[in-house]
N, C-alpha and C positions, 0 to 999 in steps of 0.2 A: 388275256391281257386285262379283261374288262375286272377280274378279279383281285389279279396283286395291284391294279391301281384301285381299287376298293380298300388293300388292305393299307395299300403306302398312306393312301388318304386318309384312315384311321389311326395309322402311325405318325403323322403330321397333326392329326387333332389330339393325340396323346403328347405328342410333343408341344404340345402348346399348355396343356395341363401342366404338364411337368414346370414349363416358363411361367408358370402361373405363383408360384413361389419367392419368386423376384419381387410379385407386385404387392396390391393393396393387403387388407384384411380379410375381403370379399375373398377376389381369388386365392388367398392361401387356404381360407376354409373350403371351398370347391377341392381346391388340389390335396388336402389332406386327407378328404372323401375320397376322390376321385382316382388319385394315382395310385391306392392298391385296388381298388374294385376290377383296374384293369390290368392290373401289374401283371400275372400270368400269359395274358393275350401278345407279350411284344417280349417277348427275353431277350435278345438284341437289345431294349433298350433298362433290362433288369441293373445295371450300375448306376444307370442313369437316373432310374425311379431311386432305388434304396438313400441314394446318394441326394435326389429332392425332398424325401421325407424326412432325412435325416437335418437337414436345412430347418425342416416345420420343427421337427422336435428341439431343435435350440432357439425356437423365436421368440421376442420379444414378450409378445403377448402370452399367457401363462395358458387362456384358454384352446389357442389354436394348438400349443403342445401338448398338451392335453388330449385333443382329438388326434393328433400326428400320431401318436404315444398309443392311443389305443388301440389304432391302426397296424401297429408294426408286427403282431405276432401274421399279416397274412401274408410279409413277405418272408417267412420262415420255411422255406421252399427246398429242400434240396443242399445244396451244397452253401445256402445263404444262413442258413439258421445258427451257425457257428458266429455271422457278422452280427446277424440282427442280436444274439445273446448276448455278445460284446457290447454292443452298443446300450442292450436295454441296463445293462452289468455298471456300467458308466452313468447312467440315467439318475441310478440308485441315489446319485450325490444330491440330489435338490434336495432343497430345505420347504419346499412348498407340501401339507399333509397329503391332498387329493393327488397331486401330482406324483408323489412318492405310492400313493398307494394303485396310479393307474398303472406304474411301472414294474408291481407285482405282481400284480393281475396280470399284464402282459407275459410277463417273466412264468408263472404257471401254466399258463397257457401253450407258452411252446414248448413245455417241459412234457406236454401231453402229445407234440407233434413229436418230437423228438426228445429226449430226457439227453444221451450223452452227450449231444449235438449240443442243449443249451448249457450239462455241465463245464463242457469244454470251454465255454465264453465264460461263463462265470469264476473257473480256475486262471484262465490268461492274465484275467483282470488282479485276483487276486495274488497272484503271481509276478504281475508286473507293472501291475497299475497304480494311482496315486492314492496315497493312507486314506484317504475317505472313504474311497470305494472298495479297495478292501478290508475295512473295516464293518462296513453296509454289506457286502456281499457274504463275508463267511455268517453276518447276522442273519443273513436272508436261508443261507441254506441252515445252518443250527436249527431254525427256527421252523423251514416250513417244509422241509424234505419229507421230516415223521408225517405230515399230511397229504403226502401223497400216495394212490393207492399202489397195491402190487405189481399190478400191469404196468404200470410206468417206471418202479422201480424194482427191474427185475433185477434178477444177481448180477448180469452180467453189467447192469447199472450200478447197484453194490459197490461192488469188487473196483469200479473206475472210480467211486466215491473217494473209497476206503487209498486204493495207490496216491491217486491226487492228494488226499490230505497228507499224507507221507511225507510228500515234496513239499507241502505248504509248512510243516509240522517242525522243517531242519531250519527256520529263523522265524521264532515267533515274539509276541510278547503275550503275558502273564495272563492277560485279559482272553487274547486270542485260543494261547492252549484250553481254557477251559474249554470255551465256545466251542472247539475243534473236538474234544474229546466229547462233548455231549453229542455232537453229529455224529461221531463213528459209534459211539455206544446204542444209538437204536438203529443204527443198520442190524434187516434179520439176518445176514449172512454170516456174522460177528457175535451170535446167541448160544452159539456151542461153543463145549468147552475149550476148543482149538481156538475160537474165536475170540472169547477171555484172554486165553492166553496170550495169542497176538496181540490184543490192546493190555496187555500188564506187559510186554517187554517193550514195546514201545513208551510206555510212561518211564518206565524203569532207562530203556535209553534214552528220556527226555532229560530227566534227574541225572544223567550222568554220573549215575552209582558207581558204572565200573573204573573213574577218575577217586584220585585219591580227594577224600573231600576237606575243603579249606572253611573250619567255622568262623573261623574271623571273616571270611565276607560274606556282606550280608548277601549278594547276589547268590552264591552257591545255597546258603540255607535257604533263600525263599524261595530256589527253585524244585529244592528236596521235599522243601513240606507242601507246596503247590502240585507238585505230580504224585506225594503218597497221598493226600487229600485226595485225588482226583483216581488214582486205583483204588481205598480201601472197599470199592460196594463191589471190586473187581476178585477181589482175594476169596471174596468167600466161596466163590465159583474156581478161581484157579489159584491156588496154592504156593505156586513154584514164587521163586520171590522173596516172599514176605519174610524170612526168619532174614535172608541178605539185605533187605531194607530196612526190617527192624536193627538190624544190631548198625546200618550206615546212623540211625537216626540215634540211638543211642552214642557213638560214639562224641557226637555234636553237642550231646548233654555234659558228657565227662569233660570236657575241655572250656577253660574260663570262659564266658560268651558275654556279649556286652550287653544284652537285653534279656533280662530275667524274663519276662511275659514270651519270649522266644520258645525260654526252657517249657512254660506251662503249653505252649504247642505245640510241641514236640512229645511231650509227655500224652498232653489227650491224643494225638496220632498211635504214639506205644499203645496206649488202654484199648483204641477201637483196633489196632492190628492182635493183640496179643489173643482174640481166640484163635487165628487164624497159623501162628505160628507152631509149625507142624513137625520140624525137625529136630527126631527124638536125639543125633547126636549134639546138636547145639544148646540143647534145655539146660541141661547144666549149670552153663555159663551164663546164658541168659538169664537164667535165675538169679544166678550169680550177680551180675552186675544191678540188678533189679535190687537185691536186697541191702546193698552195698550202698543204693543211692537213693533205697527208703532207710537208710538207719543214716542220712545225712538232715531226712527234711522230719524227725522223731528226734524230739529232746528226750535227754536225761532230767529225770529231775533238777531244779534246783536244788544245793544240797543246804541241810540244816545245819547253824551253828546251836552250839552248847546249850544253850538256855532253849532249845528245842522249837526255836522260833525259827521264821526264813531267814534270809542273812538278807542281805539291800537290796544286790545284786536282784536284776532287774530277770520277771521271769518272761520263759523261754514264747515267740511266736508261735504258733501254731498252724502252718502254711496247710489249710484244707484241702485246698483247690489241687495241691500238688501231692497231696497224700493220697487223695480217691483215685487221682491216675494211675502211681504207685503201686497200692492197693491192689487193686481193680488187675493191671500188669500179673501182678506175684499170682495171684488166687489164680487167675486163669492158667497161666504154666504151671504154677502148683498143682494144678488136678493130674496135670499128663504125668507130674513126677511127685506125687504125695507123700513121699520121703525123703525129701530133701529136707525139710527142716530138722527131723531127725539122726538121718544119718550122714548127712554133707555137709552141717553145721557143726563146729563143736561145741562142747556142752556152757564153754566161759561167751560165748559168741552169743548162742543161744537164749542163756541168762541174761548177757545186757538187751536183746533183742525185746523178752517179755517187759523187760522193766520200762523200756521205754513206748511198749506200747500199753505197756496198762498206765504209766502217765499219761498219754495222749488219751488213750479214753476215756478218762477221769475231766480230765478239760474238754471231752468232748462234751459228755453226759451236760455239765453246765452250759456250755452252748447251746444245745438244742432245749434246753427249759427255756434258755433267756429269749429263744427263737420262736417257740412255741407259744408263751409269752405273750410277745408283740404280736401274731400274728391271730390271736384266739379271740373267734367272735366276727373277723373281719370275712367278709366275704363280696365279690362281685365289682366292683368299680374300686373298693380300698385295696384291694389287693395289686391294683394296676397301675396305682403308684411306683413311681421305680424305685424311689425306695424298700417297696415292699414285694416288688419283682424280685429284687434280688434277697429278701431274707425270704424269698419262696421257693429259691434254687438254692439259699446255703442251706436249708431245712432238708432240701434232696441231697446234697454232697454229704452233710454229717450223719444224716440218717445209713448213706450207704457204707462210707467209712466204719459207723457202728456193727452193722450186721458183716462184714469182712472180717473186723474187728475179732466177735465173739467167735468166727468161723475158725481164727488161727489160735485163737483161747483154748478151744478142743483139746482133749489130751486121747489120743494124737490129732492134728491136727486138721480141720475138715476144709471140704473144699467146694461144698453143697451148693451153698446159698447162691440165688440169682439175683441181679442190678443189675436197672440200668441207668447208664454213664447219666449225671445228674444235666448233661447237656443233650443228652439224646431226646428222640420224642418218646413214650411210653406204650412199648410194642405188646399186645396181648399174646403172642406166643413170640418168646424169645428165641432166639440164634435161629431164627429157620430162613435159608434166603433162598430170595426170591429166584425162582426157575429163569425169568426175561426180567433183567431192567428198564424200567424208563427212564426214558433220556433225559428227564428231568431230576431225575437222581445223581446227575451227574452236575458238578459246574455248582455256582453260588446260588445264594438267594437262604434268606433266612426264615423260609413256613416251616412251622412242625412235621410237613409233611413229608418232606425230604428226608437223605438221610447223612444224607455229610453236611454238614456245616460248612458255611466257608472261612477265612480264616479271618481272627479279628482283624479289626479295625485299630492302626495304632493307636489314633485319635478317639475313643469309642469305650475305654478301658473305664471301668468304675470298680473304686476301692472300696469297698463296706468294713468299715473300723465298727465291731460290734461294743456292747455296752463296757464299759472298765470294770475290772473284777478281777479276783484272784487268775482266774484262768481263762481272762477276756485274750482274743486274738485275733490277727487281719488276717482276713478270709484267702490273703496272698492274691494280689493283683487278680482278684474274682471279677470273671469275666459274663457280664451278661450280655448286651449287646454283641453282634457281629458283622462286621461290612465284608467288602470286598478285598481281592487278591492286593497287598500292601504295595505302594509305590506307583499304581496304575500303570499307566503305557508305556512301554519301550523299558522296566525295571525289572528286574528282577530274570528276564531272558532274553534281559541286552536290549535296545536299542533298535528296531528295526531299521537300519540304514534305508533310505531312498530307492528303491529300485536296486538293491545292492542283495542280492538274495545269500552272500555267504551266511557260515554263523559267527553270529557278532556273541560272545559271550565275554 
């Protein structure tokens, strides 16, 4: 007897802890200490505690949340850790730095007691909780899962990673799939080639390839080039795809579209897919449309009147930016079929083909003096003028166009020479990829480091009209700068309704 009223009596000074929450500041800092140090010792009264802590962590005072907050990973006990994840998953929303950063901390921490136990909170939330915190939450895991060691995320942690985003994956917005697809890409379980694969058919059914695709809206295109963006580091590992995506994105080109700088990203997507495209029955065509829609953006000369002079008639633009992609396109499928110009061209087809490219090289050769030019002598801080940023990337685009250029000049014609895309970063051995991605290769952000680009910025665009001259021309909506996924939240893949988990497209 003399025992359980021993223990009841400890259980009445714990219940007085717990009323200690009601009161002053004094006692809430006691009961914040206090009620996990003994929380284990009265499980009977385990609703009772989580449920007085949870009290300290919304209190007034920033500092007693704080210590409430730090406290919580010790009632991660058993069958509670799925609450406390929820709860800590919730936390995420303050705006205070310390206090967002003790909620991470906690949040790691019982990633180490239990990983799926605290996935499971953090998918609920994101699943069914308000845009804030699923917005904070998928950032928390994108961001700090790659930091967790083996032992905590075993496979079979993996594999619940990889299912739950799945579910998260059938209504997102634009901002979100990135995020999502950088978390699943450095899961290791997802580093073989099976594992590519699975994430290239999910992009591939995120883009909604197998729907017929509508170019006039802008939502179906900026969902197409937001998920080939986000598989091209994926193709070079897994194949399957890419000639079916390529020719979705080409057909968006063929058909009028309301935004020219659209076409130029759609086209730099063609140029970084086109080593990848692998299907020798498709090349043909492919080529085909390829050259069909580089002998739209190549003038013909202007032509001469009588007295052997130019006529008025104003000469031809010269759209760079949209040539190198082109280019860049043809040469790459040209090597797999180095007789297409040859023998699947014919000879009148052919002839107008040289003519207008040896005009365009003619205006090119003048460009890059006039480039060369402005740029000769400068070095180090003049160079980083934006003005002079971007005659330091049309300097790359003309230069690669040139050596493409001489490669189709060849009789027959060659398919040798190497470039890189004058938006890439400059890779000391070409086309070798990488065995394992980092998941930072995945998703936006504009360091050289990376490898996809994200996709411009509407706002962002800068035109470079180079000097007047016989064969002066705009560089075509030359893009240096680049931001983020266009339209930001809820654009581009619909809307996240409220707690409305259909898909809203």
């Amino acid at each position: 007897g003399r025992i359980s009223a021993t223990v009841n009596g400890h259980k009445d000074a714990y219940q007085v802890i717990l009323d200690g929450v009601k009161g002053g500041p004094k006692e809430k800092r006691l009961a914040a200490q206090f009620i996990p140090k003994f929380f284990s010792s009265f499980p009977e009264l385990a609703d009772a505690a989580i449920n007085a802590q949870l009290d300290l962590c919304e209190d007034e005072d920033v500092s007693i949340r704080r210590q409430a907050i730090k406290e919580l990973p010790r009632f991660a006990t058993g069958e509670n850790i799925l609450r406390v994840a929820d709860i800590l998953t919730q936390l995420l929303q303050t705006d205070d730095t310390a206090e967002f950063n003790q909620v991470n901390a906690a949040l790691i921490s019982i990633f180490k007691i239990d990983a799926k136990g605290t996935l499971g909170g953090l998918f609920s939330q994101i699943l069914q909780g308000e845009d804030i915190v699923r917005e904070r939450a998928i950032k928390f895991l994108s961001g700090k899962l790659k930091t967790l060691p083996e032992d905590v995320m075993t496979k079979e942690v993996e594999e619940y990673v990889f299912a739950e985003t799945k579910k998260v994956l059938e209504d997102v917005t634009g901002e979100e799939f990135v995020l999502l697809m950088r978390l699943v890409s450095g899961l290791r379980v997802l580093q073989t080639v099976h594992g590519r694969q699975q994430l290239v058919e999910l992009v591939v059914e995120q883009a909604f390839l197998e729907q017929a695709l509508n170019p006039a809206d802008p939502d179906t295109v900026d969902r197409l080039l937001q998920c080939t963006r986000q598989a091209l580091p994926l193709f070079s590992v897994s194949r399957t795809n890419v000639d079916f995506t390529f020719v979705s994105l080409f057909h968006m080109l063929t058909s009028p579209m309301a935004e020219l700088d659209i076409q130029l990203e759609v086209l730099k997507l063609l140029a970084e897919m086109s080593p990848f495209c692998g299907d020798m029955d498709k090349l043909e065509a492919n080529l085909n449309m390829l050259f069909t829609k580089l002998l739209e953006f190549m003038p013909l000369p202007p032509e001469e009147v009588e007295n052997g002079e130019n006529s008025t008639s104003e000469e031809p633009k010269l759209q760079f930016s949209y040539v190198e992609c082109l280019l860049f396109s043809f040469h790459q499928l040209g090597k797999k079929l180095p007789d297409f110009l040859l023998d699947k061209v014919d000879a009148e087809r052919l002839k107008d083909f040289k003519i207008r490219l040896q005009y365009f090289a003619r205006g090119l050769q003048v460009y890059i003096r006039q480039l060369r030019v402005a740029l000769q002598g400068k070095t180090g801080d003049a160079l980083k003028t934006e003005e002079n940023k971007i005659k330091v990337v049309a300097l790359k685009i003309t230069n690669n166009i040139n050596v493409l250029i001489k490669d189709l000049f060849h009789n027959p014609p060659s398919y040798k020479s190497t470039v890189t895309l004058s938006w890439k970063p400059v890779q000391k051995t070409e086309a070798v990829a990488p065995k394992r991605l980092a998941a930072e290769e995945l998703g936006s952000g504009g360091s050289t480091k990376k490898q996809i680009s994200p996709l411009p910025r509407r706002d962002a665009r800068q035109i470079y009209n180079p000097p007047s001259g016989k064969y002066s021309a705009s560089i075509g909506n030359f893009t240096y700068e680049r931001g983020g996924f266009r339209g930001g939240r809820g654009r581009g893949f619909g809307a996240r309704g409220n707690r409305s988990r259909g898909r809203i497209y």
